[in-house]
C-alpha positions as CSV (number, residue, x, y, z in Angstrom):
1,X,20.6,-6.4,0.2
2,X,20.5,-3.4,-1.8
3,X,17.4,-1.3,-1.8
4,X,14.9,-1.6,-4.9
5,X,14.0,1.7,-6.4
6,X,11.2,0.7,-7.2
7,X,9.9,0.6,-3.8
8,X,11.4,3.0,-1.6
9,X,12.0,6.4,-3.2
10,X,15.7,7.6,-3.3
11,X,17.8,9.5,-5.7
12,X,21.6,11.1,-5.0
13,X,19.9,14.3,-4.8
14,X,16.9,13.2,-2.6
15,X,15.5,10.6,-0.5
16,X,12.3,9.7,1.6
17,X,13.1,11.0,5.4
18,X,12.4,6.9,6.1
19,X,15.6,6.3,4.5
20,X,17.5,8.5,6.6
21,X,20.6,6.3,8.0
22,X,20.0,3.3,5.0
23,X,21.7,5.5,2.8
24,X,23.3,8.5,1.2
25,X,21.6,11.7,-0.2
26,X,21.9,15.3,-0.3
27,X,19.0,15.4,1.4
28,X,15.7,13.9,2.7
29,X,12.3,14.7,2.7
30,X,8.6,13.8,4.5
31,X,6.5,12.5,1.2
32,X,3.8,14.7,1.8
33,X,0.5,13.1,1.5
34,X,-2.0,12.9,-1.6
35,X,-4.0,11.2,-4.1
36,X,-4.9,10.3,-7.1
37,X,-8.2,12.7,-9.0
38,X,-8.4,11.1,-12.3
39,X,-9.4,7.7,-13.0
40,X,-6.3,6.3,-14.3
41,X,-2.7,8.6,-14.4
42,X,0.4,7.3,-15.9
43,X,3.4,6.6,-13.3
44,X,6.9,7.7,-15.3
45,X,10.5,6.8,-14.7
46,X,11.5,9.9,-15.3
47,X,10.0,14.0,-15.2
48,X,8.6,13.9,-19.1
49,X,5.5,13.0,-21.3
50,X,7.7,11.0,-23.5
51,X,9.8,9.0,-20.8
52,X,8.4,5.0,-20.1
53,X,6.0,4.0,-18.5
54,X,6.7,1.6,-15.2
55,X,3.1,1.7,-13.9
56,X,-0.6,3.1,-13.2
57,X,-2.3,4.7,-10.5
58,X,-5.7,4.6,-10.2
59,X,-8.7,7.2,-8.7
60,X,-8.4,7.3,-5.1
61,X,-4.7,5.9,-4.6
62,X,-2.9,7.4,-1.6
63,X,0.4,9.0,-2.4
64,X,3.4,10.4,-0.6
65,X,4.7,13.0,-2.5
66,X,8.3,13.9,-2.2
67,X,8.8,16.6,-5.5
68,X,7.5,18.9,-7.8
69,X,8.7,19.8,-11.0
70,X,8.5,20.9,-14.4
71,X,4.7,19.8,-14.2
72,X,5.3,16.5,-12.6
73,X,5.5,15.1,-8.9
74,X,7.5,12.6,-7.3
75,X,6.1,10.3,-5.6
76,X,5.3,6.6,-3.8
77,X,2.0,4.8,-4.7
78,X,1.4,3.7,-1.2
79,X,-0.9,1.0,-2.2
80,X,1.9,-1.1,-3.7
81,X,4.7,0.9,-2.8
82,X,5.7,1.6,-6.3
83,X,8.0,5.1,-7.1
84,X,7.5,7.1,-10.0
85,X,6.8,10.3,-11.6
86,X,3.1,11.6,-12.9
87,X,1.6,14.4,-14.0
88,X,0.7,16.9,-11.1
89,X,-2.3,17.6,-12.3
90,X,-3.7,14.2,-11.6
91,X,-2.5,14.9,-7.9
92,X,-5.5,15.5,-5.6
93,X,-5.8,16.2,-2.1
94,X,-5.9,13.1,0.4
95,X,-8.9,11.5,0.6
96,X,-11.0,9.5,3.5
97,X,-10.9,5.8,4.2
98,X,-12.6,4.0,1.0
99,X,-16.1,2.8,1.7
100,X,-16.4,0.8,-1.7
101,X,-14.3,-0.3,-4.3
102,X,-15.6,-0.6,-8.2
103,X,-16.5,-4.3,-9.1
104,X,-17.3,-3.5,-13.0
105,X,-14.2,-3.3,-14.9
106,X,-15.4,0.2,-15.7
107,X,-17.8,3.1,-14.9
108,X,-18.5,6.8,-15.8
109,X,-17.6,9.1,-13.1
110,X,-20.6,12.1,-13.6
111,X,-21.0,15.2,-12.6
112,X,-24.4,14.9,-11.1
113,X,-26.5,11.6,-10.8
114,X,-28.1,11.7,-14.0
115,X,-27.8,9.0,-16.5
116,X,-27.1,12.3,-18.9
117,X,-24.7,13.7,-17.4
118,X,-21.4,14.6,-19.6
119,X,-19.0,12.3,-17.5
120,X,-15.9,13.6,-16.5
121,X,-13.9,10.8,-16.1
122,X,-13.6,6.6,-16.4
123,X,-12.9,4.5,-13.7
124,X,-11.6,1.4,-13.3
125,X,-12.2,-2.0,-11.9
126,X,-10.5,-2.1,-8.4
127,X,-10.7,1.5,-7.5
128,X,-11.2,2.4,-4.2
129,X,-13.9,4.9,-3.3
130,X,-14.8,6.5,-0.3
131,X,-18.5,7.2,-0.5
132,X,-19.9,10.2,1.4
133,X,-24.3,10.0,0.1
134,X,-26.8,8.2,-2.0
135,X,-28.6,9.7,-3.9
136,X,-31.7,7.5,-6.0
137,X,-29.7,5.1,-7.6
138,X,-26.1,6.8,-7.5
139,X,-23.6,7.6,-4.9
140,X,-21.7,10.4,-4.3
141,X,-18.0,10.0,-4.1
142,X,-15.7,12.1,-1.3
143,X,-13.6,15.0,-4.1
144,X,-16.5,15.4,-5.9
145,X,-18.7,13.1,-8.6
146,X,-21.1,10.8,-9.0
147,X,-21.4,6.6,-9.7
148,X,-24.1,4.4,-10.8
149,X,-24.3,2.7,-7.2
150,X,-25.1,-0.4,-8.5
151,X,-21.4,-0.7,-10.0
152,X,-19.9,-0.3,-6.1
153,X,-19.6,-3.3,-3.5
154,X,-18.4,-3.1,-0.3
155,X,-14.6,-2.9,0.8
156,X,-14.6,-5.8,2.9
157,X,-16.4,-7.8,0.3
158,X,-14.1,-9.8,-1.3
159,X,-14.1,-12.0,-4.6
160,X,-11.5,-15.1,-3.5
161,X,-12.1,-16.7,-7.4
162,X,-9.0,-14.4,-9.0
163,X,-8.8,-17.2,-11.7
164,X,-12.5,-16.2,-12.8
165,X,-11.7,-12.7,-12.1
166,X,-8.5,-12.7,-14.2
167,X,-11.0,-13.5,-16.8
168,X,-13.4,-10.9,-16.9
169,X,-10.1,-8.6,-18.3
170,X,-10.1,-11.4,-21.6
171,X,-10.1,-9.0,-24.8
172,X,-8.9,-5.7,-23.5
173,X,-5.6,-4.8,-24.8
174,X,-1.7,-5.3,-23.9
175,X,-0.1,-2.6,-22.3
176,X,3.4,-2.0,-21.2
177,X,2.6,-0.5,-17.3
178,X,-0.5,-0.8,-18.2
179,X,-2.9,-1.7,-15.0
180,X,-6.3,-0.2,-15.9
181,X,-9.0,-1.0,-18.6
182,X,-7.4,0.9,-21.0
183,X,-4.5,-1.8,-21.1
184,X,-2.7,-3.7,-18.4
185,X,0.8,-5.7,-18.5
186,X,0.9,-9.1,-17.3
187,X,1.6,-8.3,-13.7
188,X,-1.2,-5.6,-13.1
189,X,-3.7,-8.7,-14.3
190,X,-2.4,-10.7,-11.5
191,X,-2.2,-7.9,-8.9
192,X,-5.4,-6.5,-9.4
193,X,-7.2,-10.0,-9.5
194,X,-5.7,-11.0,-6.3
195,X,-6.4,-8.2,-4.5
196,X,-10.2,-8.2,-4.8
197,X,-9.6,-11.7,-3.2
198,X,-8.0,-10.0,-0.5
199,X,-4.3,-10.9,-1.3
200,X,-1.8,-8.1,-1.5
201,X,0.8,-8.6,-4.3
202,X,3.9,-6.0,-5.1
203,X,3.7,-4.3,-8.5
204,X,6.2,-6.5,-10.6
205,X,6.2,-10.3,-11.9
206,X,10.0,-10.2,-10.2
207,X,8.4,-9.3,-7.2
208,X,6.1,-11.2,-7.3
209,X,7.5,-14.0,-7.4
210,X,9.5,-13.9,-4.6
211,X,6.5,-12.0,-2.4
212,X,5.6,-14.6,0.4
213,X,1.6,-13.8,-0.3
214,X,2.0,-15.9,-3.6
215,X,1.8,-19.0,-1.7
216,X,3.8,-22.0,-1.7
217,X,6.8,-22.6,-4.6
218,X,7.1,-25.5,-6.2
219,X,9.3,-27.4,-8.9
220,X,8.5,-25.6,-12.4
221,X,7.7,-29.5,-13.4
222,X,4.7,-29.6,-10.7
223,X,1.2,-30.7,-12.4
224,X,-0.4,-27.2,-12.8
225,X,-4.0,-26.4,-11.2
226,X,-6.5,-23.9,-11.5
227,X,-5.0,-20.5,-9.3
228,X,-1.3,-21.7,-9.8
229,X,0.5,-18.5,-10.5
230,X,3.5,-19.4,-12.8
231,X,6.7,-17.4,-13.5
232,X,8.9,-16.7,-16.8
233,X,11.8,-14.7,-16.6
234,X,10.0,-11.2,-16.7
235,X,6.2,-12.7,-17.2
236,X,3.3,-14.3,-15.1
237,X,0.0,-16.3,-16.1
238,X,-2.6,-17.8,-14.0
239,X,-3.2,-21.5,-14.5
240,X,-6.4,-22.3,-16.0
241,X,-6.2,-25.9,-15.5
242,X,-3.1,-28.6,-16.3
243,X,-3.2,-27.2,-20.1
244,X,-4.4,-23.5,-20.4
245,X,-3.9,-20.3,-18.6
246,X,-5.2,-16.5,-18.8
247,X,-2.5,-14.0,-19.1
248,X,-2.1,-10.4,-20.5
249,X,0.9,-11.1,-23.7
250,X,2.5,-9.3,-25.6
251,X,2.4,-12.1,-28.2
252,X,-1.2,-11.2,-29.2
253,X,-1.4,-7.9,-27.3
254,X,-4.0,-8.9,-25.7
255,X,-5.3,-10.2,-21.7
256,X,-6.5,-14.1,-24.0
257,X,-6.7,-17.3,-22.5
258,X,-4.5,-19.7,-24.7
259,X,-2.5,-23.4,-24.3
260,X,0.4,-23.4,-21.6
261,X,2.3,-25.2,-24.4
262,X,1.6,-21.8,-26.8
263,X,2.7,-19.4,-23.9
264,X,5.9,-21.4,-22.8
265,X,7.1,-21.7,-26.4
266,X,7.1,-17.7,-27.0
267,X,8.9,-17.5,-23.6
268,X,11.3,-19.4,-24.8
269,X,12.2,-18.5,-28.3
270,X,12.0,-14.7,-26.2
271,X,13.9,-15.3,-23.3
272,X,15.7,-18.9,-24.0
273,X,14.2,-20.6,-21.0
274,X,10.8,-22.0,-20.2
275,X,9.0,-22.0,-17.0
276,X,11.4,-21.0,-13.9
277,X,8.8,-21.3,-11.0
278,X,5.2,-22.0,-9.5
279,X,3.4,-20.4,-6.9
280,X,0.3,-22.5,-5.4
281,X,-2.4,-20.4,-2.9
């Protein structure tokens, strides 16, 4: 099968050094380790500010990075695996193992712990943070800033409702590779509910729905429950109940919770087909 580009990082010109013997490239290089420094940092399919965006990495990712240029790097998230371009300047050095991760779908990140403070950044909901002090109610992040502590949990302190967590996103906007609070695409609203549950998803609704920790498949017919994860051609919603599901749509550009019926009816004046699979946890 071949190899996704999405997922492993070669070009004709270049290649990971992982790839070495899987395929053909002038040559290949060691990603060279990193991370993310700003809370949220556009992941592009190509070197430019105008080219599209496939994805976004948030504060605290570990990258590989495998080419500068022109102001942009190369480079694998190596959460999700996921290859793209970004800025540089949101390229930080790597950081220790994460302590925390954020459990409001948003906070301030400050420059001392004062409520005050002229923040210099927003997080968002999911990020992982490696916490180095505490300081009266805030905690000190490893890189530099500061958090209101009370928005932290514990790593290992997981959320295994992703239906209820799915719908804490309800009203924040549509957004084409979107996967922070600014805006999120219909995938990133399933990734990043799931993984606070502790369950690892790629980047993609294709993926996705072929990724073994998505559960069982069943018929498309199959009565629907609360947690089913069910699969358009290029879209994915989380089952609600036999009737309604939360989703992030570009029907109404928004993460809403709306009638099955409503959702499979765009899908298929969009795409001509309805409902192609379901995934049961």
């Amino acid at each position: 099968m071949p190899l996704d580009p999405r997922l492993h990082a070669f070009r004709p010109d270049l290649a990971d050094e992982r790839l070495r013997g899987r395929l053909e490239a002038e040559r290949f290089v060691a990603g060279t380790p990193a991370s993310v420094r700003v809370g949220c940092a556009d992941l592009k399919r190509l070197p430019a500010v105008d080219a599209p965006n496939d994805s976004q990495l948030l504060y605290g990712e570990p990258l590989l990075v495998f080419e500068r240029r022109d102001g942009f790097a190369w480079v694998q998230n190596e959460s999700d695996g996921y290859v793209g371009w970004l800025r540089e300047q949101a390229l930080g050095q790597p950081q220790p193992v994460p302590t925390h991760r954020l459990g409001v779908l948003r906070t301030p990140l400050l420059p001392e712990p004062l409520v005050r403070a002229p923040y210099r950044d927003i997080l968002s909901f999911g990020s992982k943070l490696a916490v180095t002090g505490w300081r009266d109610r805030y905690a000190e992040l490893a890189g530099g800033g500061w958090v209101f502590a009370d928005h932290l949990v514990e790593l290992d302190r997981l959320e295994p409702d992703f239906t209820a967590t799915a719908c804490r996103f309800l009203g924040l906007p549509y957004l084409w590779g979107g996967r922070s609070v600014s805006g999120l695409d219909c995938s990133a609203l399933v990734q990043l509910s799931l993984a606070v549950a502790g369950i690892a998803l790629p980047r993609d609704s294709d993926q996705q729905e072929q990724a073994p920790s998505a559960g069982q498949r069943l018929p498309p017919d199959s009565s629907r429950r609360r947690g089913d994860l069910l699969f358009w051609r290029g879209h994915v919603a989380i089952a609600l109940d036999a009737e309604r599901v939360v989703n992030a749509t570009g029907g109404p550009m928004l993460v809403v919770e709306e009638p099955f019926a409503a959702l499979d009816a765009r899908a298929r004046a969009e795409y001509s087909s309805g409902l192609r699979s379901l995934r049961r946890l």
